[in-house]
Each structure stands twice: as structure tokens, then as C-alpha cells.
N, C-alpha and C positions, 0 to 999 in steps of 0.2 A: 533507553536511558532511564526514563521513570523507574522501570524494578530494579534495576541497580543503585539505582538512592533508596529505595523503598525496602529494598536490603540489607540499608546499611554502610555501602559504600560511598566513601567521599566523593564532589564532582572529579575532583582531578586524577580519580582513579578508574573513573566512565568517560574512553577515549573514544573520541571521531574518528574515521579511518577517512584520509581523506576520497576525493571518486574524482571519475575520470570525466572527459568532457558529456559521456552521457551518463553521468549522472550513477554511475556503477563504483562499487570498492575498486578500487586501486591495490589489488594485491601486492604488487613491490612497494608500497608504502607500507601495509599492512606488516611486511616482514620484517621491513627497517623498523619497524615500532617497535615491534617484541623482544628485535635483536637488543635495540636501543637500550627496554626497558630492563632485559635482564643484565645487558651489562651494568647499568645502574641498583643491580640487586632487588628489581622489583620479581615477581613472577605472575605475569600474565597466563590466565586459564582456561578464559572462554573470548570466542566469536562469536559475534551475530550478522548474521549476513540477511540481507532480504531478498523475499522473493515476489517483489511486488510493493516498491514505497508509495508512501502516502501522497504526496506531493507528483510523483508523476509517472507512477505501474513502472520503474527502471527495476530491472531486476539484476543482482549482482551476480557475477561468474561464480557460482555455486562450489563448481565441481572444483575449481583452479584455489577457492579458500577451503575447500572439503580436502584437496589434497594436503594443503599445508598445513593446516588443524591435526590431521593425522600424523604428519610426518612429525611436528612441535608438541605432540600429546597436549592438544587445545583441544577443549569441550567446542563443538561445534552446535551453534542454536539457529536457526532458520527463522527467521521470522514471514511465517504465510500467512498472517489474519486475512490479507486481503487475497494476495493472489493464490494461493494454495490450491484451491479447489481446481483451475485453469490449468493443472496437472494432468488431470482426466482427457483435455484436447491432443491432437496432435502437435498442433504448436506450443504448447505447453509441457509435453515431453523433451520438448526439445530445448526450450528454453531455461526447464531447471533440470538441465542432467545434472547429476551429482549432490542431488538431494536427499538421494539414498543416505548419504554420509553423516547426513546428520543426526547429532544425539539426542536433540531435543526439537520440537518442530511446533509453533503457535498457528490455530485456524480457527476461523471464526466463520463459521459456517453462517452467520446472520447475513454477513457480508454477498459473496460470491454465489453461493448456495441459495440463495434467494430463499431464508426459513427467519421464522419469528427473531427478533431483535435480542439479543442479549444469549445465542447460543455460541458459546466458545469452547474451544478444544487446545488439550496443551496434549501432542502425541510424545512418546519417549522410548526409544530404543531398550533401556532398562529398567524395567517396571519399579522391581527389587530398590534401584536407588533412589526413585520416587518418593517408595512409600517410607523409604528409610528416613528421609528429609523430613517428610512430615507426621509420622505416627508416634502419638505422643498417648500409652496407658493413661485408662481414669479405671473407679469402678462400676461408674454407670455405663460404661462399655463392656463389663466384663462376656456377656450370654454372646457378644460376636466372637469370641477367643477360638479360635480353632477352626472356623467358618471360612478362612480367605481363599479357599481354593476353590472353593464353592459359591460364594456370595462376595466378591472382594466389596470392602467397606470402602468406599469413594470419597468418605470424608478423611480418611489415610493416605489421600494420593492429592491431597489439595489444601490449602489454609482452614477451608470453611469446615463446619459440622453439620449442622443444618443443611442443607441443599434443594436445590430447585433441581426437577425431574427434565433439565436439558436436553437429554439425548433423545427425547421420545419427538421431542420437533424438528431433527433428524432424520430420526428411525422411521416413522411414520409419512414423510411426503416423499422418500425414497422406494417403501414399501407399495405404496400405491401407484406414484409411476414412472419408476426404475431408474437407473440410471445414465440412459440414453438421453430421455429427457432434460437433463442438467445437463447432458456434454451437450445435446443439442440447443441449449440455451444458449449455454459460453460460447458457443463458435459462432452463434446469432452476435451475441454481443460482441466478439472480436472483430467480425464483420462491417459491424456499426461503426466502431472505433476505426479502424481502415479508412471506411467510407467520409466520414466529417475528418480526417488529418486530410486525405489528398484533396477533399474540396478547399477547404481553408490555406493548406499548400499551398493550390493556385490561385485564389482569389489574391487581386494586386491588394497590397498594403497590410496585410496577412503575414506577421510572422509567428513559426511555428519553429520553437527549436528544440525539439526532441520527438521524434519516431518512437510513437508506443512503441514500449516493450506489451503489456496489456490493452485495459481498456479507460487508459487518462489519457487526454489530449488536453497538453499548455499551449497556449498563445497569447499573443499581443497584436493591436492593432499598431502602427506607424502613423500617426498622423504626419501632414505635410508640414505643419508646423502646432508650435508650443511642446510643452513636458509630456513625453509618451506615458510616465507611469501614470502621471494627474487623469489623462486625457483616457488612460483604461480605468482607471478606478472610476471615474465619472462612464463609463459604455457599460460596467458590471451592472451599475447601478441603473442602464435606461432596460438592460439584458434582463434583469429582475422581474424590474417593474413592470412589461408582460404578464407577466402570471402564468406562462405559459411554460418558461424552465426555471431551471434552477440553478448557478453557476456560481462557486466558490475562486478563490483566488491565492495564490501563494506568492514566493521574494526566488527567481531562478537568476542567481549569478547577479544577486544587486538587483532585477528589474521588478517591479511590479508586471505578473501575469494572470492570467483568469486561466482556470481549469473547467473539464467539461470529463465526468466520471460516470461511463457507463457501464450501473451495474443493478441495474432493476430490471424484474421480471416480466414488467408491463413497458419499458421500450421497445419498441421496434421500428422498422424504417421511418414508417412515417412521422414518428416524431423526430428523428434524429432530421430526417430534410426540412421538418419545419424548424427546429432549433438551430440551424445551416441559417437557413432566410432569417430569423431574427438575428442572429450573432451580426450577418452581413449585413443588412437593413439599420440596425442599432448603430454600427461604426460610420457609416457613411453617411446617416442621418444626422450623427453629432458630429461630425465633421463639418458638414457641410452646415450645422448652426451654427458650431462656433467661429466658422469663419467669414458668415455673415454680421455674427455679433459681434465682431474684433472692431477697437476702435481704428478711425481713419485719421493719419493723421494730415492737418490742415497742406496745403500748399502755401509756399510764402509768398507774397506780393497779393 
């Protein structure tokens, strides 16, 4: 939504598609909008579908908005900063079939890829319309004129001029060791994510409602009594103050929930079981204050 303001475009011309109860596009919505929009003479021209949201790894029916993109001559944009990479796995082939379709595809290898902070990739089916967007003659450019086939100018294919030498933090920890090593990290990681949704599944007073598609797991504790959102926002905060993880929080369907996003190169089991025991320790510990601290009320007589 940010580049489409940043663009230029009004809010009420960057629509929400609505999603489904997990959290995915609603393609038959998706349709009624376009239909909608053009009978009211608008022309709708791009999608974005994602492959991996922020809020909680739900990844949308790729292939089922790739078909209809195609069929409505809609620019089709993927959005994988985060999950992109998770394409490399098995389960991951499977979960963005129809990614192939897309015309434009955002990754952020800082992300998933486990590489220095601030490396990001905008891939694109037609290089040609890229550069066309952004190459704008000077004459302190002139000595690259004739050069692109051989050297293409990357400040042609992006806002900036100047640039940072991105790809080499990349190129360089894939070169050294391979890329096995990366699938075999993600499937560590998806592992992990498995493993903390079906403990927290089972533990009573535990609810979890969405089954990664990747590696985010949302939940809420239930307490027996008083305001469940109050009563998570006060467990984030005892979840914290450990020192031991680190836990953010989002709004799923009106509730306050806490997330748990596993995508570091230095997780592995053993934190993931001790971050298990704090999450379950922190809820039933604050539970069990505050329901000693509740007041009593008197008896009469």
C-alpha cells in the first residue's frame, strides 16, 4: 500500500481485497472488485498477492490470482520480501505454485536468507520495462551509452544513482556454502514452527488460530477470567522481560495477539523449547497473580 501512495496514487485507489477465514485473498472478491470497478469506469491494472504476510506467514492462492491476472490482462506483483526464499523447500514449492506468473516479484533476502540487513531484490519478468520506467538521460552519464549489454547500469533499473554494492552479501555466503545450506536452514526453521504451533495447540488455555502457512505462529492465552486482550498485552510484557525472547504482537479479527517469527540463523531447537516453557510459565504465572490479587468481596452479615 505504502508504494502505491508513494506513487502517487490516492488512498481510495489502493484497495484491500478482502481474505478468507485464513487469512488469504478471497479471489471471488477479488473479481467482484474489478468487475465492480470497471463498470463504474475505473481500470484497475495491478495485483498484489503475497507470499508470506507480515502479520502471520498466510500465503495467498498464488496460482488461482495468477490465473485471473492473466485472463483480466492485470499486472500481477507477488509480494515475497519475507517468504520468497521458502520457495527453495519442498514445502514451499508447493505452497507458491503459480508464482511462476508473476510479473514482478519483491525479496528481501536480509529476511529469509539469513544476509546482512538492508539487502532487497525487486525481480521482473521484463527487464526492457523496468529500465524503461526508470532511465532518465544526463550528460554526466554519457561514457555508459552503448555499454548495457555488457555492463547494465543498475541505477537504470531502480530510483537510486548512487548505490550500495547489495548483491555481493548475496553472492558471497551463497558462494561459500551453496545452496543446500539455505534450504537446509528453512526446513530447520519450518520444523521449529511445526514444532511450537502443536505444543501451544495442546497446552489447555492456548489459543492458536491459524496453522502456519510458514514460520509465524499467533496466539492468545484465555484466561479464566477478566479482558483476554488486557490480560495478553500485560503476558507480552512478563514474555519480554526475560531477556531471553523476543515477541511482537498484532490485532487478528479485533483480538489482541502476540506472534512468535521464526527466521534467524542462530535458532534452533533448543531455544525454540525454552521459548515453549517461558511463553507457558509467563501465562499461568500471571494468571495465577492476578487471581490472587483480585479483590474479595466482603460477606454480608
Amino acid at each position: 500500500m505504502k508504494a502505491g501512495y508513494l506513487a502517487g496514487f490516492p488512498k481510495a485507489r489502493v484497495r484491500l481485497v478482502p481474505a478468507d477465514d485464513a487469512l488469504r485473498m478471497d479471489v471471488d472478491a477479488l473479481a467482484a472488485m474489478v468487475a465492480a470497478d470497471r463498470a463504474a469506469g475505473l481500470r484497475p491494472f495491478m495485483i498484489t498477492a503475497s507470499a508470506g504476510t507480515t502479520n502471520t506467514g498466510s500465503v495467498d492462492p498464488i496460482a488461482r490470482i495468477g490465473d485471473f491476472a492473466r485472463a483480466n490482462d492485470l499486472w500481477l506483483h507477488v509480494d515475497a520480501a519475507y517468504g520468497g526464499p521458502f520457495r527453495m523447500t519442498d514445502h514451499g514449492r508447493t505452497l507458491f505454485h503459480g508464482i511462476e506468473l508473476a510479473d514482478s516479484i519483491t525479496l528481501d533476502p536480509h529476511k529469509a536468507l539469513f544476509v546482512p540487513y538492508g539487502t532487497g531484490a525487486l525481480i521482473v519478468r521484463d527487464g526492457a520495462r523496468l529500465r524503461a520506467a526508470h532511465h532518465v538521460s544526463a550528460d554526466y552519464l554519457q561514457d555508459l551509452t552503448g555499454l548495457e549489454e555488457q555492463i547494465p547500469s543498475f541505477s537504470e533499473y531502480s530510483m537510486e544513482l548512487s548505490r550500495d554494492f547489495r548483491g555481493l552479501r548475496l553472492w558471497l555466503p551463497i558462494k561459500l556454502h551453496g545452496m543446500a545450506a539455505f534450504r537446509d536452514a528453512l526446513d530447520e526453521k519450518l520444523a521449529l514452527t511445526r514444532y511450537l504451533y502443536d505444543d501451544l495447540t495442546g497446552t489447555p488455555g492456548f489459543e492458536v488460530p491459524l496453522e502456519p502457512d510458514l514460520t509465524t505462529v499467533a496466539f492468545r492465552y484465555l484466561p479464566q477470567h477478566g479482558d483476554a486482550d488486557e490480560f495478553n498485552r500485560r503476558l507480552l510484557q512478563r514474555i519480554n522481560a526475560s531477556k531471553r525472547i523476543f515477541l511482537s504482537s498484532t490485532i487478528l479479527d479485533g483480538n489482541f495477539v502476540i506472534r512468535v517469527c521464526i527466521v534467524s540463523h542462530r535458532t534452533h531447537f533448543d531455544r525454540i523449547e525454552e521459548a515453549a516453557r517461558i511463553i507457558k510459565s509467563a501465562a499461568y504465572d500471571l494468571e495465577r497473580y492476578e487471581r490472587m490479587s483480585a479483590p474479595v468481596a466482603a460477606l454480608p452479615g
